[in-house]
N, C-alpha and C positions, 0 to 999 in steps of 0.2 A: 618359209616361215618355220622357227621351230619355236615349241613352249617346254619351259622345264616341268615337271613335277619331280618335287622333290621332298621326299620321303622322309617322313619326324620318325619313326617307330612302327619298328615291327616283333609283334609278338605274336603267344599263342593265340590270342584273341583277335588279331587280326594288323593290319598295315595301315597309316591313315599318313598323312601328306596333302602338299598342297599344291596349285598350280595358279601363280601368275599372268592373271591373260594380260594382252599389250594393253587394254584398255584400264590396267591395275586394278579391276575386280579382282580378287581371291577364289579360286575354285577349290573348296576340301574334299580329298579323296578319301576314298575306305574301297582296302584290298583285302584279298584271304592274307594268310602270315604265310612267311616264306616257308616252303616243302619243295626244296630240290628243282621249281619249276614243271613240277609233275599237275598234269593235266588237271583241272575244273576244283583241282584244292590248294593252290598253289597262287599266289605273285608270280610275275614275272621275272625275269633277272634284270638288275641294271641295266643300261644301254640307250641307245638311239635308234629309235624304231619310226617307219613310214607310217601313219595312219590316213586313213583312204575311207571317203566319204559313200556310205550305202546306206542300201534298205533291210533293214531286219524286220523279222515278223513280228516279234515281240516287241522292240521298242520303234519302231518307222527309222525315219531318215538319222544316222548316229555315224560312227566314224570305228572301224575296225583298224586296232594295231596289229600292223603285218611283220615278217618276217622275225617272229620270234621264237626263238630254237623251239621244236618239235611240238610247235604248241600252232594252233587256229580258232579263227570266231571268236578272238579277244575284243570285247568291245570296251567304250567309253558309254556311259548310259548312266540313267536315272536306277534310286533306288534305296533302302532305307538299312538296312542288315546286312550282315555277311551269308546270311543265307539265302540273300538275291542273288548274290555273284556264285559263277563258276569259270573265276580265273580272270575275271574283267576289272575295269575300274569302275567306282560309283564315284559319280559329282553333287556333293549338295553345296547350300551356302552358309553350313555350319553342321558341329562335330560335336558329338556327348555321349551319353549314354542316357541309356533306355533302361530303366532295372541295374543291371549287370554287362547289360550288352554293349559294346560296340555300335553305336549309328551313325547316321550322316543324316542331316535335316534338310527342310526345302531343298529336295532334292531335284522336284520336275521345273521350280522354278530354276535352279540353277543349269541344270541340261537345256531346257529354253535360253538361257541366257549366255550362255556355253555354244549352242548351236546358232545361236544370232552372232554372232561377233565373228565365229568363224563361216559363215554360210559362203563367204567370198573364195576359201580354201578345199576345194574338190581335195588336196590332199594336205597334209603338213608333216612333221618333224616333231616326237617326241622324247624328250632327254628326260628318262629315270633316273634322279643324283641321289 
């Protein structure tokens, strides 16, 4: 199985995009802004990357994107700012701002909702466009 997320804007404030699940819910992302791919301040780069189904301490059962250049412990997870992520994706079920900031809303509902539909896929296929 692969899902696309595919990226509206990236700025200094950060990277937001969307993901497509087969079930055509919309899942909205919010990433750091692009910096080189450099460690825990950084998006990822483009590409097709393996994401592989684990346990993390901080959010339980979530899905780690693997093999992406010099980089690890990229997750997929819950979460409302850019200053939850270090280098990972957040999923809510909607995008705005906060003040000035960059957010992502219903966020654990979407990660629940996100982690239902794929609970069948121990690993899958994701495409950054």
């Amino acid at each position: 199985m692969r899902l696309a997320l595919k990226r509206n804007d990236t700025r200094e404030d950060g990277t937001d995009g969307q993901i497509k699940m087969p079930s055509k819910l919309v899942i909205h992302t919010l990433e750091l802004p692009w910096r080189n791919n450099q460690d825990n301040i950084s998006c990822i780069p483009y590409g097709i990357y393996t994401c592989k189904k684990i346990k993390s301490p901080k959010f339980g059962i979530c899905y780690e994107i693997l093999n992406v250049p010099n980089r690890e412990k990229i997750l997929i997870h819950w979460g409302n700012y850019l200053k939850d992520i270090l280098g990972c994706v957040e999923i809510g079920l909607a995008k705005g701002k906060n003040g000035k900031e960059d957010a992502i809303f219903n966020s654990k509902k979407a990660f629940e909702l996100f982690m239902k539909e794929m609970s069948p896929h121990d690993e899958f296929e994701l495409e950054i466009i």
